[in-house]
C-alpha positions in Angstrom: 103.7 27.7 -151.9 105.1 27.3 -155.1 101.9 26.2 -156.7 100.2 29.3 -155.1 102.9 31.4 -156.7 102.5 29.9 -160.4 98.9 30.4 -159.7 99.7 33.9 -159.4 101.1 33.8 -162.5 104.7 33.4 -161.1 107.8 32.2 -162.9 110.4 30.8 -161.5 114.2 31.3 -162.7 117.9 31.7 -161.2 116.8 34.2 -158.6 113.7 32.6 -157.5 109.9 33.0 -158.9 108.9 36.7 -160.3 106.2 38.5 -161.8 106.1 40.7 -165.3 104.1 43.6 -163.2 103.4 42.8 -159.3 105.6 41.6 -156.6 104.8 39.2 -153.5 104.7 40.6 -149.9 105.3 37.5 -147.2 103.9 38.7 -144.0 106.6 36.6 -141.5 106.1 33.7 -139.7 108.3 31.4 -141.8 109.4 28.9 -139.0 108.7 26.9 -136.1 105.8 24.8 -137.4 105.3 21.7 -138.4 108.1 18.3 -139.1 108.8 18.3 -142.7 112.2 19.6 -142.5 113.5 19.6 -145.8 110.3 21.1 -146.7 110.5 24.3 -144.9 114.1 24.7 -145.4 113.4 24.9 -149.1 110.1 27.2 -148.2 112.5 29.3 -146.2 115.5 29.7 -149.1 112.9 30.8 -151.7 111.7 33.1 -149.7 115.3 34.6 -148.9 115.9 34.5 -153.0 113.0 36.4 -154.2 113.3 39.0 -151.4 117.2 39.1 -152.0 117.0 39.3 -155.5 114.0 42.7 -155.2 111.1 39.8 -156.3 109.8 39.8 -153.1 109.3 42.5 -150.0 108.6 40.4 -146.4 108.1 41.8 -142.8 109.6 40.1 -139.4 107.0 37.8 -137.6 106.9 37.4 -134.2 108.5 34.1 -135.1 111.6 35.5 -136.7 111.7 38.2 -133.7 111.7 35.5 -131.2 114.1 33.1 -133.3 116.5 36.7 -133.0 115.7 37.1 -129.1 116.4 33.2 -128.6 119.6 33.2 -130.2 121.2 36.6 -129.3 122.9 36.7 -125.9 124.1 39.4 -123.6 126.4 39.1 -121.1 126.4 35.5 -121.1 122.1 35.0 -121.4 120.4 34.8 -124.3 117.5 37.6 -124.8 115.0 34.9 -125.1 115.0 32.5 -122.0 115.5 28.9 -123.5 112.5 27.7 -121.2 110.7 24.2 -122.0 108.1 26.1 -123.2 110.2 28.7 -125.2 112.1 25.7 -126.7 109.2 23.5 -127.4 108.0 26.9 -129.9 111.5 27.1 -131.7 112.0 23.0 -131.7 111.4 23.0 -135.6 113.9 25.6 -136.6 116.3 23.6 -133.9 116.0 20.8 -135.8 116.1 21.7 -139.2 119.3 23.7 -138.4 121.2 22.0 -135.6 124.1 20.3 -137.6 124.4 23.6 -140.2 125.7 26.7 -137.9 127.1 28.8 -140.7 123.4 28.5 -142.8 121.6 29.0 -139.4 123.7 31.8 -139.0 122.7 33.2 -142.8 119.1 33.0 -141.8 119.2 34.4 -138.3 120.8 37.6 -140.3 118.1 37.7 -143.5 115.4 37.9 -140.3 117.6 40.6 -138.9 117.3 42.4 -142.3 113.6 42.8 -142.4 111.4 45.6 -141.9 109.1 45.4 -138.7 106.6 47.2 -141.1 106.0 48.5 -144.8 103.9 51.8 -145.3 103.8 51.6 -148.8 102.1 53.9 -151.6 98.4 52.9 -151.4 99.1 49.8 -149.0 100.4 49.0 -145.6 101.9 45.3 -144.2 102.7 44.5 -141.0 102.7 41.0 -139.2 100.2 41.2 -136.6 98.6 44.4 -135.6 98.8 48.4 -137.1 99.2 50.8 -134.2 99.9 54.3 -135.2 101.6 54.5 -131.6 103.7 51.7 -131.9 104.7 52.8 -135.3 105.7 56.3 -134.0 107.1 55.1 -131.0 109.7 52.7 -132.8 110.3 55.9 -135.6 110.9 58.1 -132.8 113.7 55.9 -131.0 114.6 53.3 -133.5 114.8 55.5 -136.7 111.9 53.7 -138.2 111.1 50.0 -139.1 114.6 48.4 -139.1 115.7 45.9 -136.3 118.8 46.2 -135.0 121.1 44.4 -132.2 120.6 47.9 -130.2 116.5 47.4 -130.7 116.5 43.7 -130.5 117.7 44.1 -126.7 115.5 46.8 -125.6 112.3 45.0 -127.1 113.4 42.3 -124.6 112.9 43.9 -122.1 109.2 44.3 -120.7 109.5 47.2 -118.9 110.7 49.1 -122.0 108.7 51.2 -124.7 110.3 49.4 -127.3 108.9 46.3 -125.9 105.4 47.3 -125.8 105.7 48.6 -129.3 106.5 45.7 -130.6 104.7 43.1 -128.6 101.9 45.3 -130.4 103.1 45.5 -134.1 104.1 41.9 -134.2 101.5 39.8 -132.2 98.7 41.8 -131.3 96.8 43.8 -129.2 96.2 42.4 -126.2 93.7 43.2 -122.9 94.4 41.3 -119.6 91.2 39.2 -118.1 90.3 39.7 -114.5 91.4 37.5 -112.2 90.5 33.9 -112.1 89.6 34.1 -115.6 91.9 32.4 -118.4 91.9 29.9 -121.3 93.7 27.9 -123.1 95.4 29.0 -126.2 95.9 26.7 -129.7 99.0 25.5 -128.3 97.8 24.2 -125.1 98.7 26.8 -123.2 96.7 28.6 -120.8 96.1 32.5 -121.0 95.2 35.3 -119.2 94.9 37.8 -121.5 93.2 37.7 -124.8 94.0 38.9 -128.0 91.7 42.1 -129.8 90.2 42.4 -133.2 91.3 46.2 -133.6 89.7 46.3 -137.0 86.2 46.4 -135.4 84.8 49.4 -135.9 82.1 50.2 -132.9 82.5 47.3 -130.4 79.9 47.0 -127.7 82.1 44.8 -125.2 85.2 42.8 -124.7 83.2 39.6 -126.4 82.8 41.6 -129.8 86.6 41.8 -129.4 87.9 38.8 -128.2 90.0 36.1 -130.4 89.9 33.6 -131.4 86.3 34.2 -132.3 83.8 32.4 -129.8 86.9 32.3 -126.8 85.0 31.4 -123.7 86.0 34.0 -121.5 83.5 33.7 -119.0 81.3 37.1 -117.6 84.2 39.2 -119.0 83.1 38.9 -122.9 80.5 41.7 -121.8 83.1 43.9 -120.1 83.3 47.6 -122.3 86.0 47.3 -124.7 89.4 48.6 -123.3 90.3 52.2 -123.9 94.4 51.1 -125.3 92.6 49.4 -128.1 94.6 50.8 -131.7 91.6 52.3 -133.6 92.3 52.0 -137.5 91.1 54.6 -139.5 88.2 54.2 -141.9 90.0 56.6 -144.4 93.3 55.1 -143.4 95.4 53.0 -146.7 94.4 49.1 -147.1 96.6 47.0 -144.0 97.3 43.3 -144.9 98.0 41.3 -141.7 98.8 37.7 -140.5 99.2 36.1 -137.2 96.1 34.9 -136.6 94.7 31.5 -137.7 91.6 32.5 -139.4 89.3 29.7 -140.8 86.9 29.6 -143.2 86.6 31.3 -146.5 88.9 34.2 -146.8 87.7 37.9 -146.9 88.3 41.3 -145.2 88.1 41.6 -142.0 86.9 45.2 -142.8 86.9 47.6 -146.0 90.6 48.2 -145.3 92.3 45.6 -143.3 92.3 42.3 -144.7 94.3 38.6 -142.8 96.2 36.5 -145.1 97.1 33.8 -142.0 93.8 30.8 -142.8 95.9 28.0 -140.6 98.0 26.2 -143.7 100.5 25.0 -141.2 97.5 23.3 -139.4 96.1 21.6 -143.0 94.5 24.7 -143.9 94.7 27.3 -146.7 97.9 29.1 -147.8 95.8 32.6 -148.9 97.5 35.2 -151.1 95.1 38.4 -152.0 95.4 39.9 -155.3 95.8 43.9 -154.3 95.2 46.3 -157.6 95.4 49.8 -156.0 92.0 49.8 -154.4 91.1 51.3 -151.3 88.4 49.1 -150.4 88.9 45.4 -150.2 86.8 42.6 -151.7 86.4 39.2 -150.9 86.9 38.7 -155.0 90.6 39.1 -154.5 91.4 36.5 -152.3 92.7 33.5 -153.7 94.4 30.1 -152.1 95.5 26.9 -151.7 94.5 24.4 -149.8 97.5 22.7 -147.7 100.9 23.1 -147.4 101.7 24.4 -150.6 
């Protein structure tokens, strides 16, 4: 990441890397991939700098909400069920912080700290998916886009609002197959619902839809597109996601919503995009490297 930043035009000092005139939004996700330990630790502590020191702005990933959950217990259980397959996700942050309970500790409250969204002048960042619902739902009985103890244990539990409001805003909008239908997922493991592209305008069916692109999801892919799909304004301010493991050469996914997330924890590219005030996005403006960075 460092060489992306310098690309940028970046300069590092005492308080982490900066910018004469622009300033780096992370989009989340800063843990739970990969083995280099010492690697991510010093990703992770950069990241904390420049967003401590007002270099940076950064959003809560499902990642960092799930690292919270994982951690946080009530009355005697922790929010997050420490299942095999729970565990196996958060095994790299357990390792890289299993013998250091006072920095874990520091980290687990910087994720705390950040916003669950950013509705900025001209611009909008959130992690996974923009749902004027969600985002009204969590204003209405959170008091906006902080996360707090009170919210963390409400979002953990499915049959509450909050929890569908942030399953939403932080990893996606989902539609359930029909029965007998699944597949399985990056990780191995199988699924039975399938993530949305809510920044296609005019769908025909659930295939147009479904992610990742070209998911065998046998006769449903000609289904008609669920109703609860978020629809994203045409008129509405530029929205810069992650989350979702693009490949290929980076560029909108429409005029106004563009992902950021091209697979660099899997060897792929770490993608920044170069945003100038305008309201329509252009493949021009992406830039990358190739890598862990």
């Amino acid at each position: 990441m460092t060489r992306l930043l310098q690309h940028l035009g970046y300069i590092e000092d005492d308080l982490g890397f900066k910018h004469p005139s622009r300033k780096v939004i992370f989009l989340g996700d800063f843990i739970d991939r990969g083995e280099k330990l010492v690697e991510h630790k010093q990703l992770l502590f950069l990241v904390m700098k420049m967003v401590r020191s007002g270099n940076a702005l950064a959003v809560m990933g499902n990642h960092e909400f799930n690292a919270l959950a994982y951690h946080t217990y009530v009355n005697g259980r922790p929010l997050r069920a420490h299942t095999s397959k729970n565990t196996k996700q958060h095994q790299a942050f357990l390792n890289e912080f299993e013998n250091d309970p006072v920095t874990k500790k520091e980290v687990l409250e910087f994720f705390e700290g950040l916003p669950i969204w950013l509705d900025l002048e001209g611009l909008r960042v959130v992690h996974a998916c923009w749902d004027d619902a969600a985002v009204e739902s969590l204003t209405r009985l959170n008091d906006g886009a902080r996360m707090s103890h009170d919210l963390l244990v409400k979002a953990s539990k499915p049959s509450s609002p909050e929890y569908k409001a942030i399953e939403t805003l932080l990893k996606g909008c989902e539609a359930r197959l029909p029965r007998g239908i699944s597949f399985l997922d990056k990780d191995g493991n199988r699924r039975d619902s399938v993530r949305m592209q809510w920044w296609k305008k005019n769908p025909i069916n659930i295939g147009d839809l479904a992610l990742p692109i070209g998911v065998d999801i046998g006769e449903a892919a000609m289904l008609p597109p669920p109703k609860e799909i978020p629809v994203y304004a045409k008129n509405a301010k530029p929205c810069f996601i992650g989350h979702y493991w693009l490949k290929g050469d980076p560029a909108p996914l429409s005029d106004n919503v563009a992902c950021l997330d091209y697979s660099v924890a899997k060897k792929g590219k770490l993608v920044a995009y170069r945003w100038s005030g305008e309201a329509v996005l252009t493949k021009d403006n992406f830039t990358f490297a190739n890598g862990a960075a």
